[in-house]
N, C-alpha and C positions, 0 to 999 in steps of 0.2 A: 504494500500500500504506500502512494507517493503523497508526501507533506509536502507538496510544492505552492508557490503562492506566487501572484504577478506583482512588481513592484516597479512602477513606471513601466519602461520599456524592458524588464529583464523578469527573468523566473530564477524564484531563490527556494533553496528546501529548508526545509526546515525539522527538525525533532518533533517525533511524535507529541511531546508534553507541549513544546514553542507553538505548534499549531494550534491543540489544543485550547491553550491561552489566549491565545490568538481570537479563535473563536470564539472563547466564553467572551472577551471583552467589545468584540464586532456586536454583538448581538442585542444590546441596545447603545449604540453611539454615543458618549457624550454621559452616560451614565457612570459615577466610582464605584468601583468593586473593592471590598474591604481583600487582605492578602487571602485570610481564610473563606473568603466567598471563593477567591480563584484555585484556593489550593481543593476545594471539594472536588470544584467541577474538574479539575483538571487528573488530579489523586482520588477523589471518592471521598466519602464523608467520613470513611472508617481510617485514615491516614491520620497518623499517630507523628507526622514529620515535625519539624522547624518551621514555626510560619513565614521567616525570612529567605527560607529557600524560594519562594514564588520572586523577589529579589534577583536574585542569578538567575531565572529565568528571562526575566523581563529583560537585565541585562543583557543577555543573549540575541533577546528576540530585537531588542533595538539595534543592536551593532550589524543584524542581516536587513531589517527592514528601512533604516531612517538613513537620510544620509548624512547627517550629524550627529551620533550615538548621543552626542552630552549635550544637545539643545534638542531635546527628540518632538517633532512635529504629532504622529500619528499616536504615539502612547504617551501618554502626560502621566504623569504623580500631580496627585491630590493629597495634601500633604495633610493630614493627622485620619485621613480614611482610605487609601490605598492606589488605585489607578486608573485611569478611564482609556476610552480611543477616540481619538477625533477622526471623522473625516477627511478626506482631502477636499478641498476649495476647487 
């Protein structure tokens, strides 16, 4: 099964968990997901992990998707409740 995703003019893969994420946060645009909201959907709700592991995901997911990891357009931090996705303009 292929984790690929279009980003501009190019296709990038991606980790099953990074799509994942991905997905949970496409899914209502514009809305924050606390870490533990993204670590269910992406782990299951019986995942016993670190909640700052969703953290190095995101990291991840920015440095294939954005084209400035550290000013990131498309996934934003919402800073004391977790992260959202914006649209592209």
């Amino acid at each position: 099964e292929q984790h690929t995703v279009e980003v501009g003019k190019k296709y990038v893969d991606l980790t099953p968990s990074e799509f994942d994420l991905l997905a949970a946060l496409m899914t209502v645009p514009g809305r924050a997901y606390s870490r533990l909201e993204l670590l269910d959907r992406i782990q299951g709700v019986a995942y016993e992990g670190y909640e700052r592991t969703i953290d190095v995901h995101i990291k991840n997911l920015r440095s294939k998707i954005e084209q400035v990891p550290n000013e990131p357009h498309y996934i934003q931090t919402v800073y004391g409740v977790g992260y959202r996705f914006v649209r592209a303009q």
